[in-house]
N, C-alpha and C positions, 0 to 999 in steps of 0.2 A: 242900705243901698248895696246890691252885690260889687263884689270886682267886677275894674275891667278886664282885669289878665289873669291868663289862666299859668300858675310860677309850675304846674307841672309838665305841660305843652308845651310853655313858650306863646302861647296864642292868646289874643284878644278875643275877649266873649262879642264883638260887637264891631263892625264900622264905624257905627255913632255910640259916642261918647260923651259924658259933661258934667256938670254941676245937678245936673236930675239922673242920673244913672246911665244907661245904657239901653241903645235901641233893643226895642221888645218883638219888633215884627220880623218875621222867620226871614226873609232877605238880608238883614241887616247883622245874622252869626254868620258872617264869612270873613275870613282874613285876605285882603289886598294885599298890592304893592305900596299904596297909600298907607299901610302902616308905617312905612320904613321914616318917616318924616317923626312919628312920636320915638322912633332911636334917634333923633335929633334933639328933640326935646332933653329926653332921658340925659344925653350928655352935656347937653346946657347945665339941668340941672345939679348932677353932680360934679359939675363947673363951680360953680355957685355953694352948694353947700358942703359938696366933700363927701356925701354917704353913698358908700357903697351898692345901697340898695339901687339907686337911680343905674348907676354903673351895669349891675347886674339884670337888670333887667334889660336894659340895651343889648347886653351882649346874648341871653338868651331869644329875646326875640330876632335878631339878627342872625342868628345860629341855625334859626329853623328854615330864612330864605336861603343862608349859603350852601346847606346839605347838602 
């Protein structure tokens, strides 16, 4: 299954997202405002478990809307 984020962008390969991988139809590689809801996620999660990774990731992709 590829990624959904791209850790050297900042960017999601995908609007849709899930348990089967990542939308495949050429409309569906754009980055919304409706990403900002999975940095919501991201800091639940490293709520939850403490790894840094989830942290990081929130703050890169949040970094790319504040520019």
């Amino acid at each position: 299954m590829p990624p959904w984020f791209d850790w050297e962008s900042g960017l999601f390969h995908s609007k849709l997202f899930g348990s089967d991988g990542i939308g495949a139809r050429p409309s569906s590689h754009v980055n919304l405002p409706d990403h900002l809801r999975c940095i919501n996620l991201c800091l639940q999660a490293h709520e939850v478990t403490q790894s840094s990774r989830y942290l990081e990731l929130a703050v890169r992709h949040g970094g790319c809307w504040a520019d």
